[in-house]
C-alpha positions in Angstrom: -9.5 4.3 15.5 -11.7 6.7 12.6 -7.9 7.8 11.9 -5.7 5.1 11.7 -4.9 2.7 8.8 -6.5 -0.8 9.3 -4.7 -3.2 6.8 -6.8 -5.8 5.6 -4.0 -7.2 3.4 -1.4 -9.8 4.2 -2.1 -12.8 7.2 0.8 -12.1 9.7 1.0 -12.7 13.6 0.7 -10.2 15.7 4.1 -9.2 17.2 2.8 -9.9 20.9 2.6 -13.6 20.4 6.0 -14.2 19.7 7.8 -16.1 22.7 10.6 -14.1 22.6 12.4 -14.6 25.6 12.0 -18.4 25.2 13.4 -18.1 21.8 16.3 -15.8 23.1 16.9 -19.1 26.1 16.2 -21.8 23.2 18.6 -20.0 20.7 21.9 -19.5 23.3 21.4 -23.4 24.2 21.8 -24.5 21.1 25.0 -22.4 20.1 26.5 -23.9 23.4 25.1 -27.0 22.6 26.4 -27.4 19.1 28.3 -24.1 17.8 30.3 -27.0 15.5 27.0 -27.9 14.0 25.4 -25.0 13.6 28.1 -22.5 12.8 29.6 -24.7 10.1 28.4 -26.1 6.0 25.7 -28.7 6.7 24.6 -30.4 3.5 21.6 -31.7 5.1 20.2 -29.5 7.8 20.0 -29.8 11.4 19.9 -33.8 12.2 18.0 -33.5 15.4 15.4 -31.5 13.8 14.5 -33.5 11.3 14.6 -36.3 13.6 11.8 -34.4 15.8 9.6 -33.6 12.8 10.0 -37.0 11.5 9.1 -38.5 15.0 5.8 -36.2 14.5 5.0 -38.1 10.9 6.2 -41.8 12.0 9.5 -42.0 9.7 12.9 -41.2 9.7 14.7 -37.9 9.6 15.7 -39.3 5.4 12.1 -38.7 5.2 12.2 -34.8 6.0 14.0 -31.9 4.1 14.4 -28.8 6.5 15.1 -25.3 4.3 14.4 -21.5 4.7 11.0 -21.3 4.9 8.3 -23.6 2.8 8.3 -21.7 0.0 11.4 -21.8 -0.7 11.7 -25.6 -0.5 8.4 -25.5 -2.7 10.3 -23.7 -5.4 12.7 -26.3 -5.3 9.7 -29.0 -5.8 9.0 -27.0 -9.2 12.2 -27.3 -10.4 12.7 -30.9 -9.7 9.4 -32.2 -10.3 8.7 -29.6 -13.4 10.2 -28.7 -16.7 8.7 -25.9 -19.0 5.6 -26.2 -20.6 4.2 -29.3 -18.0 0.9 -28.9 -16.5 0.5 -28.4 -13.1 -2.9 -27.7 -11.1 -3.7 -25.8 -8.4 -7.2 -24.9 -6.5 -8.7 -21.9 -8.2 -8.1 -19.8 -6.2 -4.9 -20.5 -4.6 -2.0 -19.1 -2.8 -0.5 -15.8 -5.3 3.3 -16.9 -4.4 2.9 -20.6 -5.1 1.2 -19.6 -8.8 4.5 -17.2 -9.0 6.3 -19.8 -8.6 4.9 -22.7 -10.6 5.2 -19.5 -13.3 8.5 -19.4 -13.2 8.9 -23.0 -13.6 7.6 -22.9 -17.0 4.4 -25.0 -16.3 1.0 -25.0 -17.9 -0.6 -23.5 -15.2 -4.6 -25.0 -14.9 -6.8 -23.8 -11.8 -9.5 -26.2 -10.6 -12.6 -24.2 -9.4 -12.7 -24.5 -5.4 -15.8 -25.2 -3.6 -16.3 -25.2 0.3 -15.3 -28.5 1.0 -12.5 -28.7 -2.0 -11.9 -28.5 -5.5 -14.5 -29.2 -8.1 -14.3 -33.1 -8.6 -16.3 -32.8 -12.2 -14.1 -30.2 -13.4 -10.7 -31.9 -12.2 -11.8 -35.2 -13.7 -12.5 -33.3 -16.9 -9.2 -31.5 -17.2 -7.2 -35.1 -15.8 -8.8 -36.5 -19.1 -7.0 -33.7 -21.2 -3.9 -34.7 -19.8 -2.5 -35.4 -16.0 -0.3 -32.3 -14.4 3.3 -33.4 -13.0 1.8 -32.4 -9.5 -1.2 -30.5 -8.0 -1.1 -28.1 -5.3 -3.2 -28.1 -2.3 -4.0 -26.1 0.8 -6.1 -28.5 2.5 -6.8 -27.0 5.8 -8.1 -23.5 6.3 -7.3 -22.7 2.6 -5.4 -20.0 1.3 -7.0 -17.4 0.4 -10.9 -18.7 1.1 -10.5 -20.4 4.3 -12.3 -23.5 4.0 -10.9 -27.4 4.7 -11.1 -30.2 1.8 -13.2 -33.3 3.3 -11.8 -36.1 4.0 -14.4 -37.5 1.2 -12.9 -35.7 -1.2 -9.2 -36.0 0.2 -9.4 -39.9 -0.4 -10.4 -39.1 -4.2 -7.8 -36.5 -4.6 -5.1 -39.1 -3.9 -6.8 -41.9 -5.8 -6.6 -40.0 -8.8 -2.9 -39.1 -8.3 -2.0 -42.7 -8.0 -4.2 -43.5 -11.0 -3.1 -40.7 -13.3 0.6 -40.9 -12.3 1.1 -37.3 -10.4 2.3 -35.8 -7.2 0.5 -33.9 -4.8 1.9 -31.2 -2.6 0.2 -30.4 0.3 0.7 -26.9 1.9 0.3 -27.0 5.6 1.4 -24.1 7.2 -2.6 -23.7 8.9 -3.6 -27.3 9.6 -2.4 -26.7 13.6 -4.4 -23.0 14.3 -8.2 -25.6 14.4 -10.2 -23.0 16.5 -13.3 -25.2 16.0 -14.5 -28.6 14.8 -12.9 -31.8 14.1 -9.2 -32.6 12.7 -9.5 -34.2 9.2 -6.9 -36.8 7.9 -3.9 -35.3 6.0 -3.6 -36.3 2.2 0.0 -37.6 3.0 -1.6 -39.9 5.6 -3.5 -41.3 3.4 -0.9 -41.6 0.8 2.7 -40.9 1.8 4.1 -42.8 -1.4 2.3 -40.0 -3.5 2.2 -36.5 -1.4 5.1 -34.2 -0.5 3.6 -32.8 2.9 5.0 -29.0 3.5 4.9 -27.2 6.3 7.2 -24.5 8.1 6.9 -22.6 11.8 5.9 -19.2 10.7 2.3 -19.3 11.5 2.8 -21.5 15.1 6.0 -19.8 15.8 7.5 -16.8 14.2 7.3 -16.1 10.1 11.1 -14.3 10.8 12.6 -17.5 11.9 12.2 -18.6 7.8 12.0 -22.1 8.6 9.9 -24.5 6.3 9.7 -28.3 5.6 8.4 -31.1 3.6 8.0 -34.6 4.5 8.0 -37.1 1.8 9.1 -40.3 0.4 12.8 -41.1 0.7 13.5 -41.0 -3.0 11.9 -37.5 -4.0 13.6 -36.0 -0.5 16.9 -36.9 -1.6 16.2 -35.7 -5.1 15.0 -32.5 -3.4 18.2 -32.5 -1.1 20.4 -32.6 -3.9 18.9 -29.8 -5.5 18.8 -27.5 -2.4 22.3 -28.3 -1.6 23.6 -26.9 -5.2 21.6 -24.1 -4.5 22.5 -22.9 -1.1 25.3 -25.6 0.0 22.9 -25.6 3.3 19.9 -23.5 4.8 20.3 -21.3 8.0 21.3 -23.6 10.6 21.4 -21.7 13.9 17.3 -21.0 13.3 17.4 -25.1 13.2 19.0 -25.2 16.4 16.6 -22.7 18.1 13.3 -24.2 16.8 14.8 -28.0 17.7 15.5 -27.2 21.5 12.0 -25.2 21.4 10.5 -28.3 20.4 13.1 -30.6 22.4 11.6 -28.6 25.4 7.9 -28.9 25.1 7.2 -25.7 24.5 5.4 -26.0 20.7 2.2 -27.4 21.5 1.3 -25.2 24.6 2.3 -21.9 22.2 0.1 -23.1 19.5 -2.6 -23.4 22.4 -2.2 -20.1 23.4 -2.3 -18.6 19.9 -5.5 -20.4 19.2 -6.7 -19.0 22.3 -5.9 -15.4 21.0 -7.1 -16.3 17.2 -10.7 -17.6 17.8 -12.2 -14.8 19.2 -11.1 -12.7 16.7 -12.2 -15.5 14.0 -15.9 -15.6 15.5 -15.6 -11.6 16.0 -15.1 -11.2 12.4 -17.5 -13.7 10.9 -19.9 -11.9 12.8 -19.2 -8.9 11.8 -19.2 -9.4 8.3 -22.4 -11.5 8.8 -24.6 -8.4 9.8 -22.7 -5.5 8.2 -22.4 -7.2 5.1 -24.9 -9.5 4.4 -25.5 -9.3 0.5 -21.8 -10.9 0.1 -22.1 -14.8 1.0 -18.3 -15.3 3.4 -16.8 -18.3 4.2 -17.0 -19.9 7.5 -13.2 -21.5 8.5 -12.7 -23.4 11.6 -9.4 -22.7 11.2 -6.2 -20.4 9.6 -6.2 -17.0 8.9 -8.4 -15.9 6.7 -12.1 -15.0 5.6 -12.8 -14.5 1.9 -16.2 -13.5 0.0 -17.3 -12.5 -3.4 -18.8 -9.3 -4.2 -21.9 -8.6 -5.2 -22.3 -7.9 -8.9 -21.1 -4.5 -9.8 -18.5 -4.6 -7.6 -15.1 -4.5 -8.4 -11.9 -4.8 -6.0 -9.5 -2.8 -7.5 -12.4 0.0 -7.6 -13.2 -0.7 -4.3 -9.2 -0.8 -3.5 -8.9 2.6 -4.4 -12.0 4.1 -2.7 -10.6 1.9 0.4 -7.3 3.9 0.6 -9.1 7.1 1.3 -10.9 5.6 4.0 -7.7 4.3 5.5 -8.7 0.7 4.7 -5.8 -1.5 2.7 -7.3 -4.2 0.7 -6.2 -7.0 -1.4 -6.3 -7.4 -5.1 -8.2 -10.8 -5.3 -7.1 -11.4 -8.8 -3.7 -12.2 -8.0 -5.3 -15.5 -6.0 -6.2 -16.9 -9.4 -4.1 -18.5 -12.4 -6.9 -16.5 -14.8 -6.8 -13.0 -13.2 -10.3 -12.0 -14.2 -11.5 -14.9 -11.9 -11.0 -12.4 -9.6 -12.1 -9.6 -10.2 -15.4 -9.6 -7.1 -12.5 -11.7 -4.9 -11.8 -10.6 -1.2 -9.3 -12.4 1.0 -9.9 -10.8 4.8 -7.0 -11.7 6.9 -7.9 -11.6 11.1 -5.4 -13.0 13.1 -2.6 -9.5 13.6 -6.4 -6.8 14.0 -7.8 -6.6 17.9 -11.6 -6.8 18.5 -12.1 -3.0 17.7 -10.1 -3.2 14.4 -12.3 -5.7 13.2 -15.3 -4.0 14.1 -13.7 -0.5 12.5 -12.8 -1.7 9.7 -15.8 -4.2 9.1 -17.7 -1.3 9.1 -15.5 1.2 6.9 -15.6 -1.9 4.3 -19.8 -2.1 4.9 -20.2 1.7 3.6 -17.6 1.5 1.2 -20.1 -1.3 -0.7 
């Protein structure tokens, strides 16, 4: 273990959860099934999928858009919902590829400082009074990179302000399933399916290779967001449709997410307890939930320093400033991803990042 490379870097599966022979049974159904379906130009994705994820929400399938993977169908959300030099907000800090991505779009890119229990109320008040974004992205459950879960206090103000200021909301939910601990809280789209696109996608509860994402929405924007995906693809990988819809058809979803949450929760509590004693000077994060862990360092400290110094110790670190739409936010940021280590790779590498600081 002294000798090997412990990467500390991106939150992926491990490859021993995959239900591969299920998928390989699941995947040859469906091409008997349907090989007219799913072989051939679809301008609006596998019907019977989004028929099943629409049963999950309570509305139709015109209410779901099924694409290649959720951040592809949020890119399309920027360029439908955006135009250069709009403002759009994000939790500060946030998920890197989504602030890529609004980037690209041209926007006025403002970050609302993120607190335990959700973004800064005061400070996204303030900035709504300088002018109200064209949407706002949030990670409400087991955020992105810190881990934490917006209450449901807050939740109910987020979308009270949409509706009063006139914006969208997306809500990024690719973690809100993997709850190790504590109670489920209320989606924003619940609470206001007229004003939040509600993404989501398989790769954490299934496999991140199958590249299959969603977003549930009101009819209107999904057939905006249709339009646009269609003259950008013609149609999105249907034969992964087919093999995640009999999956599903089959029962076989919920009891996989309960074994991964059986494999993810020791190593949640392993880690938080690891960091807890070894590195007690940093202040961590305590998720119920997701992937991730995240702290800020102690004065002095920098993570790009510390990046370097980590390499020689066979440790592979983050830069924590990408997580932020002003860089030096970052600089004492670290994201600590836990799900693909084992119990003795957390406790290795736990204690190579302990002497390192």
């Amino acid at each position: 273990m002294a000798e090997s490379i412990i990467n500390l870097t991106r939150g992926v599966p491990p490859v021993n959860v995959f239900p591969v022979e299920d998928l390989i049974e699941c995947g040859q159904a469906a091409l008997q099934r349907d090989p007219s379906i799913l072989l051939q130009y679809s301008t609006t994705g596998y019907v019977p999928l989004r028929e099943w994820l629409g049963e999950q929400y309570g509305v139709g399938p015109d209410w779901v858009l099924t694409g290649n993977s959720s951040l592809e169908i949020f890119s399309f959300i920027t360029q439908v919902l955006l135009s250069p030099g709009k403002r759009a907000f994000v939790e500060s800090p946030s998920y890197d590829r989504a602030i890529t991505l609004l980037r690209r779009a041209g926007a006025d890119l403002v970050g609302i400082p993120l607190e335990e229990d959700g973004v800064n109320l005061s400070a996204l008040e303030a900035e709504l009074e300088r002018g109200a974004p064209a949407l706002m992205y949030v990670i409400a459950d087991f955020q992105n990179p810190m881990g934490g879960t917006t209450s449901l206090e807050k939740r109910k103000r987020l979308v009270a302000l949409a509706e009063e200021y006139d914006f969208w909301i997306v809500e990024d939910a690719p973690y809100r399933k993997l709850r190790y601990w504590g109670d489920d809280v209320p989606s924003m789209w619940s609470l206001s399916p007229e004003r939040v696109l509600h993404m989501s996608s398989f790769s954490k509860v299934l496999s991140p290779g199958l590249r299959l994402g969603y977003v549930v929405g009101s009819v209107e924007i999904i057939a905006a967001l249709s339009r646009w995906a269609m003259d950008s693809y013609i149609c999105p990988v249907l034969p992964t449709q087919g093999m995640v819809y009999e999956y599903c058809r089959r029962g076989l979803l919920e009891s996989n997410i309960e074994h991964l949450k059986q494999v993810y929760r020791p190593r949640l509590k392993a880690i938080l307890s690891a960091l807890n004693e070894r590195i007690p000077q940093t202040t961590w994060t305590r998720p119920e939930g997701g992937f991730f862990v995240s702290g800020v360092l102690p004065e002095g400290n920098s993570v790009v320093n510390l990046q370097k110094r980590a390499r020689e110790d066979g440790l592979k670190l983050t830069d924590g400033r990408g997580f932020f739409p002003n860089p030096a936010d970052g600089e004492r940021f670290l994201r600590i991803p836990f799900c693909s280590l084992s119990l003795a790779e957390i406790e290795e590498g736990v204690s190579r990042l302990a002497r390192l600081l």
